[in-house]
N, C-alpha and C positions, 0 to 999 in steps of 0.2 A: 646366672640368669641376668639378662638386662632389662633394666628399668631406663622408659621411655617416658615425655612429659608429651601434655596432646598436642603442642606446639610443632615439636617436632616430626608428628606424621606429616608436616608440607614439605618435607626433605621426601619424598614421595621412596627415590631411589635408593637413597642411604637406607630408609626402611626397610624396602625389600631384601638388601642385600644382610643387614642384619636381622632379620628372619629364617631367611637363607642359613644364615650361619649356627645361631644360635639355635632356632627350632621353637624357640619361644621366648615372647616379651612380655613385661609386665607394665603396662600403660600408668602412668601417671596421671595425678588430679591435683596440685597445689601440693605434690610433693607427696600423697598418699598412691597406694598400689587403690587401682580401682577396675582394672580390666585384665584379661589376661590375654594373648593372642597367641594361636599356635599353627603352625605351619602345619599346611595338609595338602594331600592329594585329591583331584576330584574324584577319581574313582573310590576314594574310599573316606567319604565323605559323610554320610549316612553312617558308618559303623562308628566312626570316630565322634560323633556328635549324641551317639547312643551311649557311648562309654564313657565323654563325660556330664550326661546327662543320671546313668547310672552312679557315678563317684559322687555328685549331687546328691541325690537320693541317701546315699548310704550315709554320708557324713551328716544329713536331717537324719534319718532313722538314730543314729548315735549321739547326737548332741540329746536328742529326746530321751532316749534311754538315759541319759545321765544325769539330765535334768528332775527325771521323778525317783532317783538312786537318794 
């Protein structure tokens, strides 16, 4: 996985081409992971933004479950 600082997305091309490659980056903030970014198609855009919208979900539903364990 690569880790990117926000500095670096004005390297516009170098970014996309590592996107390109990797399929996903993890954006930096003063050296913390703070965003995640992942390569997608527009056609399948909506399903890809459902699934992880649902991985969201599940990981709240489980932190809570452990939380009152």
């Amino acid at each position: 996985m690569t880790y990117i600082g926000v500095a670096d997305l004005k390297q516009s091309k170098k970014f996309w081409e590592t996107l390109a490659h990797e399929k996903e980056i993890v954006l930096t903030r003063d050296g913390r992971p703070g965003a995640l970014i992942l390569e997608i198609h527009p056609e399948s855009l909506e399903a890809t933004l459902a699934a992880v919208r649902r991985a969201f979900f599940s990981d709240a539903v489980a932190t809570a479950r452990t939380r009152r364990s």
